[in-house]
N, C-alpha and C positions, 0 to 999 in steps of 0.2 A: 530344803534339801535334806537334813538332819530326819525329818519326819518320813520321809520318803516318796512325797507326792508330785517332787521334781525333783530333775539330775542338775549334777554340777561338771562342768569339764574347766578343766583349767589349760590355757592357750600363754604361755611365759606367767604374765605379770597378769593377764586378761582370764576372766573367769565368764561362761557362758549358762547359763540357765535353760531350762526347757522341760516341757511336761515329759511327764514318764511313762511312755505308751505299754509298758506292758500292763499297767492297769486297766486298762481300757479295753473292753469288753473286744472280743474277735468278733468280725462279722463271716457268716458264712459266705458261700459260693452260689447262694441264687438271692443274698443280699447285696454280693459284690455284680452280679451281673443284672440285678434290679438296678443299682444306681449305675451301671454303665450305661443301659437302657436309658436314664432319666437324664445324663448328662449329655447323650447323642441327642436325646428330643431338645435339652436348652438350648443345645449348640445349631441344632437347626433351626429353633426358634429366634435365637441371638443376630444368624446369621440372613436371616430373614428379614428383620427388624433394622439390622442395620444396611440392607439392601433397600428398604422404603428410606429408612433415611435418607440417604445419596441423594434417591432418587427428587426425594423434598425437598432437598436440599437446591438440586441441580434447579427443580421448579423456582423456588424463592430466587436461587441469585437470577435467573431469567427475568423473572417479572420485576425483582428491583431493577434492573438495567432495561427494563423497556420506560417510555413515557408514562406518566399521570396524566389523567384526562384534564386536567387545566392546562397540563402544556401539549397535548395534542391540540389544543381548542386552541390555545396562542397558534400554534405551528400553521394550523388551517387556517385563522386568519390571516396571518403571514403570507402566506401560500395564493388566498383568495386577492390580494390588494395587489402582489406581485403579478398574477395574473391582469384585473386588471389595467394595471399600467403597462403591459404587453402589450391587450388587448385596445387600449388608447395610441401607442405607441403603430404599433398597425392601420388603425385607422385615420392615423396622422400621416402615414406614407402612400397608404393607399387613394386617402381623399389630394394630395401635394398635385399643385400642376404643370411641376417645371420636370417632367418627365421627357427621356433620351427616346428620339422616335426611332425607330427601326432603319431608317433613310440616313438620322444624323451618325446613326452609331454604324450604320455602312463606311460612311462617308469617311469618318474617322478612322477607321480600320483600314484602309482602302490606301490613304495619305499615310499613316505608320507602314505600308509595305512601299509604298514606292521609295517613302525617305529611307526604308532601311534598306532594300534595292540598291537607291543612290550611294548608300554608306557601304556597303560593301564593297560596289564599282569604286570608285575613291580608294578606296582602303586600298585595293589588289593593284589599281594604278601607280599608286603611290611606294608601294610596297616593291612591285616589279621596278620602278625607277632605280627606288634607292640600292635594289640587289645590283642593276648593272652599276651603277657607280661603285658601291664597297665590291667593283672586282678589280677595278686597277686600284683601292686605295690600299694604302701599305697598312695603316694600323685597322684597328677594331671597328665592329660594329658599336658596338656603346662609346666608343669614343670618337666614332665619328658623328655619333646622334648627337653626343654632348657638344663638339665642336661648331656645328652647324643651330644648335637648337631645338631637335624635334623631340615630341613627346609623344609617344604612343598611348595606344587604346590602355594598353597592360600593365605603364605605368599610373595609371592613373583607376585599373580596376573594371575598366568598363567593356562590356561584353555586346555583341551586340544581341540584339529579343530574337527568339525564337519565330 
């Protein structure tokens, strides 16, 4: 600082150092607009540069996060044994001889609407009785059911099939 090839500022107690720019040669006006020139070409090259990066970026984490061909090759065999045992599976139910004929599963169908037929007629019978009764009875219906003992379809959850 004494010699004079750097400044000294003093800040309280704190002293700051720094080169002394008026020593330093001035650059002209088509040296200043050369390196503005030269720092728009870096900045576009910068800018470029770290646009391919991204973008190698984006590729790398992709291909880390896809499979390795040792475990595609597990996955396919995997794949191929499960198939198999499908394809076993299949021809286990397809070769089976205790199959429902057309006739039985009529037959059965047929009996589920008459019983449920019957289960309604019941039901409406039963139901139209007990309405004429709870009309001379003085107290409640649930306390007449409880009285007598019945239990309905409702308590008990059960609906009849469509």
């Amino acid at each position: 600082a004494q010699q004079g090839r750097v400044r000294e500022k003093a800040y309280g107690k704190q002293k700051i150092y720094f080169a002394d720019q008026e020593q330093l040669p001035a650059a002209s006006d088509a040296e200043l607009r050369g390196l503005d020139g030269e720092i728009a070409a870096l900045s576009t090259k910068v800018q470029a540069l770290q646009q391919s990066c991204r973008q190698m970026e984006a590729e790398l984490k992709a291909l880390n996060s896809s499979m390795t061909t040792p475990e595609m090759a597990r996955e396919i065999e995997e794949l191929r044994k499960d198939c198999a045992s499908y394809t076993e599976k299949l021809e286990r139910i397809k070769s089976a001889t205790n199959h429902v004929t057309p006739e039985e599963k009529e037959k059965v169908c047929s009996e589920q609407k008459l019983y449920c037929k019957e289960w309604r007629r019941r039901k409406r019978m039963a139901t139209e009785l007990l309405e004429a009764i709870l009309e001379g009875y003085p107290k409640s219906k649930k306390q007449f059911f409880e009285e007598v003992g019945i239990e309905t379809d409702e308590d008990h959850n059960v609906t009849l099939p469509a």
